[in-house]
C-alpha positions as CSV (number, residue, x, y, z in Angstrom):
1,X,-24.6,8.2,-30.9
2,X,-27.8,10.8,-31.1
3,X,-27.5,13.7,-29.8
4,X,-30.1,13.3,-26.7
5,X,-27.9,10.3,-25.6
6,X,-24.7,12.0,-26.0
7,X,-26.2,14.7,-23.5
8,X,-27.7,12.1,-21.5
9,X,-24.2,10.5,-21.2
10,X,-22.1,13.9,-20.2
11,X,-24.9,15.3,-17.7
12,X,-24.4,11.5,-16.2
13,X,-20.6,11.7,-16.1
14,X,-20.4,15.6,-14.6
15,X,-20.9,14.6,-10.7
16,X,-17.7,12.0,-11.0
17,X,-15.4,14.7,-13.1
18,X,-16.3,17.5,-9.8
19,X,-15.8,13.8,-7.8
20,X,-12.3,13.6,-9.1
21,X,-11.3,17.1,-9.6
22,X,-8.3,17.1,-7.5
23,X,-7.5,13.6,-6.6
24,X,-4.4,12.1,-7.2
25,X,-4.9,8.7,-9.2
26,X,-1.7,6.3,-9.4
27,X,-2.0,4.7,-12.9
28,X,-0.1,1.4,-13.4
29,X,0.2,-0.1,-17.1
30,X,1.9,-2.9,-17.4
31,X,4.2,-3.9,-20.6
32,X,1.2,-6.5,-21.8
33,X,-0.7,-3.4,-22.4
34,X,1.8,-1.0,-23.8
35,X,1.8,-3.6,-26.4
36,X,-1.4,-3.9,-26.8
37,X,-3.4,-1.9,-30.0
38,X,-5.2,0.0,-27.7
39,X,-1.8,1.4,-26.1
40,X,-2.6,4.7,-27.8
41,X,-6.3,5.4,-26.6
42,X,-5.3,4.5,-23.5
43,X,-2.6,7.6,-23.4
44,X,-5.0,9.8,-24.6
45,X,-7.5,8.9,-21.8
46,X,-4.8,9.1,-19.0
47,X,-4.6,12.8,-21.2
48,X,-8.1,13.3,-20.7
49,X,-7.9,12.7,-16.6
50,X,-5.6,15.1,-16.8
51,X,-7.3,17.5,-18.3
52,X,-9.9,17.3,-15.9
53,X,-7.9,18.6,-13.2
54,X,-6.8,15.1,-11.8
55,X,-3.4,14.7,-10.4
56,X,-1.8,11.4,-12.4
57,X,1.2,9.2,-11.9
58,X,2.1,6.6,-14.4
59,X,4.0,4.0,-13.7
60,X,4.7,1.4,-16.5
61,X,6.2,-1.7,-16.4
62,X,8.0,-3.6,-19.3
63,X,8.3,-7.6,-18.8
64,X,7.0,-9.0,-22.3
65,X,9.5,-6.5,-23.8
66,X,12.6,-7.1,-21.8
67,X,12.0,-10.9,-22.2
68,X,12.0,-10.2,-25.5
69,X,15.2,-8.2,-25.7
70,X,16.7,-10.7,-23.7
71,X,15.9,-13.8,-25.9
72,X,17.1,-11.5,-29.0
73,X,20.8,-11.3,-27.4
74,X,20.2,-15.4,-26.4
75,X,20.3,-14.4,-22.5
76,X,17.7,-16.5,-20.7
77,X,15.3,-15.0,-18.3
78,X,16.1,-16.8,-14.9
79,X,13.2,-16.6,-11.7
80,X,13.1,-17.0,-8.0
81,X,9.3,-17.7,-6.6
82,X,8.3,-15.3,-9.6
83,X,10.7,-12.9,-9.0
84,X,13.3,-11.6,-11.9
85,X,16.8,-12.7,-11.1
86,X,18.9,-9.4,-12.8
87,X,22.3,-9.6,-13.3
88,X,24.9,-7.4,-14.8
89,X,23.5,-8.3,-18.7
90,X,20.1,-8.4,-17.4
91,X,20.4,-5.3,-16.3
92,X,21.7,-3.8,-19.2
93,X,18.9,-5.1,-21.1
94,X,16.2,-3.7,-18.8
95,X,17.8,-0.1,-18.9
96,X,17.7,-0.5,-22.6
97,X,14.0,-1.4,-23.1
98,X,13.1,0.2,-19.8
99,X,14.8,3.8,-21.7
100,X,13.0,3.1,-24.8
101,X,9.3,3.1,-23.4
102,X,9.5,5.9,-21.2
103,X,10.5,8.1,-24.8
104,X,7.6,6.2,-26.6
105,X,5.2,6.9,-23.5
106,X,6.7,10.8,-23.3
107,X,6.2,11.1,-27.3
108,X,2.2,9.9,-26.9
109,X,2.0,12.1,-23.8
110,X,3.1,15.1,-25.7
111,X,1.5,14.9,-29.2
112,X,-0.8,18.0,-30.1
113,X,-1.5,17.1,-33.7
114,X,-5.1,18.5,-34.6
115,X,-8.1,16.4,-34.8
116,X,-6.9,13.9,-32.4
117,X,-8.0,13.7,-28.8
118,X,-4.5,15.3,-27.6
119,X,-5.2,18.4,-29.5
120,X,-4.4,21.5,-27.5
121,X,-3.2,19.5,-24.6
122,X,0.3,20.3,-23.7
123,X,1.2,18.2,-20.7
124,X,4.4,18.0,-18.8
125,X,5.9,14.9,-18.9
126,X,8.1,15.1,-15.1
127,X,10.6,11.7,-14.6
128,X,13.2,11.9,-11.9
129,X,14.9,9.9,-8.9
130,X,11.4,9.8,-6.7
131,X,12.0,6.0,-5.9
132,X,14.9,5.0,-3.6
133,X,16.1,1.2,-4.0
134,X,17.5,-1.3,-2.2
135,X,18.3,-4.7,-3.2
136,X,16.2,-7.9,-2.6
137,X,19.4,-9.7,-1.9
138,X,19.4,-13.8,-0.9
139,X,16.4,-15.8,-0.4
140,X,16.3,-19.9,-0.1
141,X,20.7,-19.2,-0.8
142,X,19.5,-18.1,-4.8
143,X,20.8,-14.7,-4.9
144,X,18.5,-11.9,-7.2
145,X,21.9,-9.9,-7.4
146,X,20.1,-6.4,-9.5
147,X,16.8,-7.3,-8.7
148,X,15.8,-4.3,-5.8
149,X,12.6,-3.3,-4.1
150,X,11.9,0.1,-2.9
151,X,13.1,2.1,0.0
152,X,11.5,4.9,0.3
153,X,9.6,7.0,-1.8
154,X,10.1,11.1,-2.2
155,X,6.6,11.7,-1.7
156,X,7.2,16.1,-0.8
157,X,8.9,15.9,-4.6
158,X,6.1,14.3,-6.2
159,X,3.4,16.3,-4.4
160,X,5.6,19.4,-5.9
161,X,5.5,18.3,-9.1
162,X,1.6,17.5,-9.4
163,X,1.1,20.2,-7.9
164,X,2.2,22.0,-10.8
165,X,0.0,20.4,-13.2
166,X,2.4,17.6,-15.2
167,X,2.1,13.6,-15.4
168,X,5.1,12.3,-13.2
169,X,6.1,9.0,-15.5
170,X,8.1,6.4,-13.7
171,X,9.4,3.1,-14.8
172,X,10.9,-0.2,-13.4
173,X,14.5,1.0,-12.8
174,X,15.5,2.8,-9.6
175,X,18.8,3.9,-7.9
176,X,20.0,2.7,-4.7
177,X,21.6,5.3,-1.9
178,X,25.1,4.1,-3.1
179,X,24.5,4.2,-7.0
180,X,23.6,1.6,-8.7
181,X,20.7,0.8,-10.5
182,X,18.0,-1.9,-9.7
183,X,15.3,-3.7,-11.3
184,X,12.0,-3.0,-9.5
185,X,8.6,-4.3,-10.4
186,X,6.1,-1.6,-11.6
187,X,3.3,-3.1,-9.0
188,X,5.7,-2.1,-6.1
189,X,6.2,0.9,-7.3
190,X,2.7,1.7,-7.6
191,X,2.0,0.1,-5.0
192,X,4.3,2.6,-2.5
193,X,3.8,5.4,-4.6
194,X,0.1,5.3,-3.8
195,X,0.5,4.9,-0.4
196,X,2.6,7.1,0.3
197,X,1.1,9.8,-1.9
198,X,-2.3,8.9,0.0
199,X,-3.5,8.7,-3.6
200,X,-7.2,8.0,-4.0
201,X,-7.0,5.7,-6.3
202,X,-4.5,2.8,-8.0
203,X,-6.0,2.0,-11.9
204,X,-4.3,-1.4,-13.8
205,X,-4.7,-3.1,-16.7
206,X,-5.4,-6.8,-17.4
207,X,-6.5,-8.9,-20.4
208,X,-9.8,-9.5,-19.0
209,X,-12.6,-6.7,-18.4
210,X,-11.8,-7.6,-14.2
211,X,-12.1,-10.6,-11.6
212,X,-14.5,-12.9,-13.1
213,X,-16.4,-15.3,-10.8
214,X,-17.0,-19.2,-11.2
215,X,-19.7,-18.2,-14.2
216,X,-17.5,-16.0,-15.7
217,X,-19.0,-12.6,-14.6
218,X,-17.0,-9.6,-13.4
219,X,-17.0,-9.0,-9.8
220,X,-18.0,-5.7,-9.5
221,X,-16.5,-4.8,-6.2
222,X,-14.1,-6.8,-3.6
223,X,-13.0,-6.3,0.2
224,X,-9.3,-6.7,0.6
225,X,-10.1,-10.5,2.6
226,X,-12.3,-11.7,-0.6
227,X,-9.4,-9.8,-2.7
228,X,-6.7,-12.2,-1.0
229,X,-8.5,-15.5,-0.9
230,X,-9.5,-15.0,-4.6
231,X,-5.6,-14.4,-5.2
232,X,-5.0,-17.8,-3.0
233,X,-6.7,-19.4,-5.7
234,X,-6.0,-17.9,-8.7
235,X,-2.3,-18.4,-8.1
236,X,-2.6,-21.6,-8.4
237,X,-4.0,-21.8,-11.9
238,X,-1.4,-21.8,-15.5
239,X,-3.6,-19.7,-17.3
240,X,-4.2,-16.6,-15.6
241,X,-3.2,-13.2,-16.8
242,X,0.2,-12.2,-15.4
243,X,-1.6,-8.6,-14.8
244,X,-4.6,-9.8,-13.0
245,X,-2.6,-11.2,-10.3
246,X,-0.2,-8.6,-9.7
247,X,-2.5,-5.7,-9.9
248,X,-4.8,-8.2,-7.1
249,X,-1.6,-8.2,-5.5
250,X,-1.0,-4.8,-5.5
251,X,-5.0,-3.3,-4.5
252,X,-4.6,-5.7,-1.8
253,X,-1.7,-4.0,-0.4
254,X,-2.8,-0.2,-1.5
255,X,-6.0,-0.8,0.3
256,X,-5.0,-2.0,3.6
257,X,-2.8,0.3,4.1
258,X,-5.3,3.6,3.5
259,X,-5.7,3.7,-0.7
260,X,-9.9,3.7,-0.5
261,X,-10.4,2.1,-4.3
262,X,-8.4,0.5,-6.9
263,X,-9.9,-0.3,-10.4
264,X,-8.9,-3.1,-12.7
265,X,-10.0,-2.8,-16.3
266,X,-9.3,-4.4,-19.9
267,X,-6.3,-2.9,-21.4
268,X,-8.1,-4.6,-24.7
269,X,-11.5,-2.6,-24.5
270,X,-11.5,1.2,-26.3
271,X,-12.5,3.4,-23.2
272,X,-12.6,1.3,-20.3
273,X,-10.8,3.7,-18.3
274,X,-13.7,6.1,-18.4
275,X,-16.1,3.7,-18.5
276,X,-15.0,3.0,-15.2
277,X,-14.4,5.9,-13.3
278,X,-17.0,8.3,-15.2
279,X,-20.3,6.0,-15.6
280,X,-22.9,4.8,-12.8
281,X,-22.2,1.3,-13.5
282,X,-17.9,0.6,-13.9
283,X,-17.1,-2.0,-16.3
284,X,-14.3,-3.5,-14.3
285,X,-13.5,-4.6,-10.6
286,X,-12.9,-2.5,-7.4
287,X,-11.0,-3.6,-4.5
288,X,-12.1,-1.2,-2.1
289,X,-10.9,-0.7,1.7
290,X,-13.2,-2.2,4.2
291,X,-15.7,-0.2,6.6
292,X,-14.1,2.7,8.8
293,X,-11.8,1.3,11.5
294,X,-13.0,2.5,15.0
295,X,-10.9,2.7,18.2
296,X,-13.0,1.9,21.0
297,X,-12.6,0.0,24.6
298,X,-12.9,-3.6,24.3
299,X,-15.5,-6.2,25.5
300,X,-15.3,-9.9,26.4
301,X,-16.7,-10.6,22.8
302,X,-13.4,-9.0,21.8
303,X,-11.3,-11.8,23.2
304,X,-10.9,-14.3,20.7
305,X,-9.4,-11.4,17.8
306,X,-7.0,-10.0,21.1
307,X,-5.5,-13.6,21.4
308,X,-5.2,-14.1,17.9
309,X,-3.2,-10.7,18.0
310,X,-1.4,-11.2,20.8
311,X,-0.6,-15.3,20.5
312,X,2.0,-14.7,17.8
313,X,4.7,-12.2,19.8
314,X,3.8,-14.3,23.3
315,X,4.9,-17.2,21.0
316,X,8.2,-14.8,20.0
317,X,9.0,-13.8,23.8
318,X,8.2,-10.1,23.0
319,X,5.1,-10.3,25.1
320,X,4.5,-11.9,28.3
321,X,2.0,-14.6,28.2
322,X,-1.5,-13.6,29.1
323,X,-4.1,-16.5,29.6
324,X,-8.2,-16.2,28.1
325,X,-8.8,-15.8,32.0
326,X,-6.4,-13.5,32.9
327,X,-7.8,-11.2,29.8
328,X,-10.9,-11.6,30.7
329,X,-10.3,-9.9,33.9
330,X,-8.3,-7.2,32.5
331,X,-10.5,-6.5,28.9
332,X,-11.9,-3.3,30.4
333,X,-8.4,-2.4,30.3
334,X,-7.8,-2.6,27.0
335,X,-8.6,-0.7,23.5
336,X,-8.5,-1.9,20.2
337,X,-9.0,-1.3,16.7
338,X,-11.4,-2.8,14.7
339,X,-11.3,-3.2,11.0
340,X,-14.9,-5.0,9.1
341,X,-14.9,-7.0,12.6
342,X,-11.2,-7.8,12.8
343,X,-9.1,-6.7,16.1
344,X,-6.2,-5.2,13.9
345,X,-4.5,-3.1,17.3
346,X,-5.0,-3.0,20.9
347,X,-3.5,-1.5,24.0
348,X,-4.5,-1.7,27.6
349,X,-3.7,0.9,30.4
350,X,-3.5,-0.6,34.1
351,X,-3.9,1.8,36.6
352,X,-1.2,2.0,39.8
353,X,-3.6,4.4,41.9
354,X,-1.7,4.6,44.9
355,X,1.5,5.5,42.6
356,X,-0.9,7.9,40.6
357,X,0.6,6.2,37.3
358,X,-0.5,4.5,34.8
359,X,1.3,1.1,33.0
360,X,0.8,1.4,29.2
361,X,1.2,-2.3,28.0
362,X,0.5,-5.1,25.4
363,X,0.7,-3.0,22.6
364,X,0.1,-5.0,19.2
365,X,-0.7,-3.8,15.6
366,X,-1.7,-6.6,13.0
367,X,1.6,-7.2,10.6
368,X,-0.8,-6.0,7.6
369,X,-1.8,-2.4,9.3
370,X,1.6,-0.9,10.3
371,X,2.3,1.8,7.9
372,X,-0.3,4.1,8.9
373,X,1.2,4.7,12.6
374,X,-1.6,3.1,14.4
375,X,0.7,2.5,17.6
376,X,1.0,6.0,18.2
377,X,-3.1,6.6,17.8
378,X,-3.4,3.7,20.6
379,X,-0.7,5.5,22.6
380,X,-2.1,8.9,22.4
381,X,-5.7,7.3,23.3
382,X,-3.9,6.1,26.4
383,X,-2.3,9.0,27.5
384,X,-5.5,11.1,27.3
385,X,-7.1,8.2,29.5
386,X,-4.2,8.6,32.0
387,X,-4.4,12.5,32.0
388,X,-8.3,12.2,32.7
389,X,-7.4,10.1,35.5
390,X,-4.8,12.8,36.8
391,X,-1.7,10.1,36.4
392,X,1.4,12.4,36.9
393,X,3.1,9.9,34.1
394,X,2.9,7.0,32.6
395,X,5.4,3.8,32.3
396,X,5.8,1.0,30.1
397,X,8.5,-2.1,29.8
398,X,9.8,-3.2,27.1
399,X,11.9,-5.8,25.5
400,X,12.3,-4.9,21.5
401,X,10.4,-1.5,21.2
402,X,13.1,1.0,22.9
403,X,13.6,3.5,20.4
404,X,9.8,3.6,19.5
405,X,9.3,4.8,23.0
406,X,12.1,6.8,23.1
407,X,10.9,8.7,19.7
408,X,7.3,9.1,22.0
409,X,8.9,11.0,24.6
410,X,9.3,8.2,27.3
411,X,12.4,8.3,28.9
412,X,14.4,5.5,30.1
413,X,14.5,5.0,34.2
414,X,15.5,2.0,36.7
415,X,13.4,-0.4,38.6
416,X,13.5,2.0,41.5
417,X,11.4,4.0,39.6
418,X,8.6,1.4,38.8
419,X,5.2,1.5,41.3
420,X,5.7,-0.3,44.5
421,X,3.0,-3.3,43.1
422,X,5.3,-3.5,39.8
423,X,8.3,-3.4,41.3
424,X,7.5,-6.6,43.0
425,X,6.6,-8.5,40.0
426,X,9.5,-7.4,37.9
427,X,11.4,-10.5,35.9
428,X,14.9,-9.8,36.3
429,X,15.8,-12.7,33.9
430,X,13.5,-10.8,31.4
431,X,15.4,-7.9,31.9
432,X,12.9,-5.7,30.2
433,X,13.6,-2.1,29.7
434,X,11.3,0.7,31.8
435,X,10.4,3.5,30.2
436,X,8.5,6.5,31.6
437,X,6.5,9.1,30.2
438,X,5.6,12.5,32.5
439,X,2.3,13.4,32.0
């Protein structure tokens, strides 16, 4: 490279190092590329983020190499809908192999040998108990015995640590809250790690350079929904890479619930992590999170996305059936929460003048969209409706959601205390719990 383009090429890449100064990038490598040849220049560009001032957890996975321990001690690698079935020798195995990379990966982390690209680097290399399993336990009557998924996350001990400048490294294996040891996959992991972190971005590893399209070109940038319906598909082909579909998997997850980009690039191409994140034009994939959601009141085109919302928990008993007329009525009662033109929460208030009170019902969050709490954003939206209204409190019934309320500050009461108009119209076979909220 000439000396004009090397320039050229480091004045280009300084507004995305300020960019991701800061940011907390959750980086998932998968066994097939810690196998790969290019293992090592990967290392020393998850280094070089780190030098940069960006916050980095690693999280590495290890199938190609614990089915290949496992066909060394003749122990055959048994699945469950893709899933790892891990029993007591399984296990054994995994901790083995699992143990092994996390040295390797420490050892490439910490080399300072001159004339290399780790020279002078001196990074701390934090692994610990941050993940808290459970087990997967029985599905279709097949049981996946040591095979866990996660928990919860200690997201305050992570912060901690990044905080103080090291590389948190984390593996496959995790410990349950009685003390055993399961066998996790490193896109759950990630996965939860990122979101709970609020990380900015998840980075994985495939074979190819990112999605390709029907001709073969990389899709430069996906919406979760195109995300999902191009993992429909691909799923259904033998000869996809293993790390393509779970990192798809993965983004899809991250993003809807709140991680704003995650990058697939080629584990087999030198520098495609930079290439991504520090040049105009990427070389891989993004699945990015769909335009800003926006709480606002609803309108009679909002009808169809409410009953698509709704028609599931009517169909459960949780709500009480509503007809398309009987919504239309009420729609300027309701909010809701679009996501890219999807009605992902709503919430109505219906006012009891007489009673000065205010009925918070039909509260509904899409199955996909409840990590981030977006209940409690609909509730608090009501309740500074109600207090504009001067309502001296609010009510709401309730058949499954007690303890949500209860957490809220609603307080149970009896029928007696309902409005006059409600109090008539109460189903005593439904036996619905009334909560109230003073205002």
């Amino acid at each position: 490279m000439r000396t004009t383009e090397l320039v050229d090429s480091f004045r280009h890449s300084a507004p995305y190092v300020n960019a991701h100064r800061g940011k907390t990038f959750v980086v998932m490598l998968g066994g097939e590329a810690v196998a790969h040849g290019m293992f090592r220049s990967i290392i020393n560009d998850v280094a070089l983020l780190h030098s940069l001032g960006i916050k980095v957890v690693l999280v590495y996975g290890a199938r190609p190499q614990i089915d290949a321990a496992l066909a060394q001690n003749d122990i055959a690698p048994a699945y469950h809908n893709g899933v790892r079935i891990t029993d007591e020798s399984t296990l054994k195995i995994i901790k083995q192999v699992a143990g092994s990379l996390q040295f390797d990966i420490t050892a490439r982390l910490s080399m300072s040998l001159s004339n290399t690209p780790m020279q002078g680097a001196q990074i701390n290399v934090v692994s610990g108990n941050f993940v808290i399993a459970q087990p997967l336990g029985v599905d279709d009557g097949v049981d996946f015995c040591l095979s866990g998924k996660v928990r919860r996350i200690d997201s305050q001990g992570l912060k901690r640590l990044l905080d103080t400048g090291g590389i948190v490294l984390m593996g496959p294996i995790a410990a349950s809250v009685t003390g055993e040891s399961f066998n996790l996959t490193a896109e759950e992991v990630a996965t939860h790690v990122a979101i709970k972190l609020k990380a900015d971005k998840i980075i994985g590893f495939s074979s190819r350079h990112g999605i390709e399209d029907e001709f073969g070109e990389v899709i430069a940038e996906l919406m979760p929904n195109d995300a999902q319906k191009i993992l429909s598909q691909l799923a259904e082909k033998d000869d996809v890479d293993r790390g393509t579909l779970a990192f798809l998997k993965a983004s899809i997850d991250a993003c809807r619930a709140g991680v704003p980009r995650c990058h697939l690039v080629s584990y087999e191409e030198d520098g495609a992590l930079l290439q991504e994140l520090f040049t105009r034009e990427g070389i891989g994939t993004q699945i990015v999170t769909e335009s800003a959601e926006r709480l606002r009141r609803a309108s009679i085109a909002d009808i169809g996305g409410i009953l698509n919302l709704i028609r599931p928990l009517e169909e459960q008993g949780v709500l009480v059936r509503r007809s398309r007329e009987q919504l239309e009525r009420e729609i300027e009662q309701f909010m809701v929460i679009e996501r890219d033109g999807l009605i992902i929460g709503c919430a109505a208030l219906y006012p009891f003048e007489e009673d000065n009170a205010g009925e918070f019902a039909c509260l509904v969050v899409h199955p996909d969209y409840r990590d981030d709490d977006r209940g409690s954003l609909l509730l608090k939206n009501i309740i500074n409706q109600a207090k504009v209204r001067g309502y001296a409190h609010l009510f709401a019934l309730t058949t499954r959601s007690i303890h949500w309320f209860l957490e809220h500050g609603f307080e149970m009461v009896e029928v007696e205390a309902l409005p006059q108009k409600k109090k008539q119209l109460y189903n005593y076979q439904r036996r619905s719990k009334i909560l109230r909220l003073e205002l």
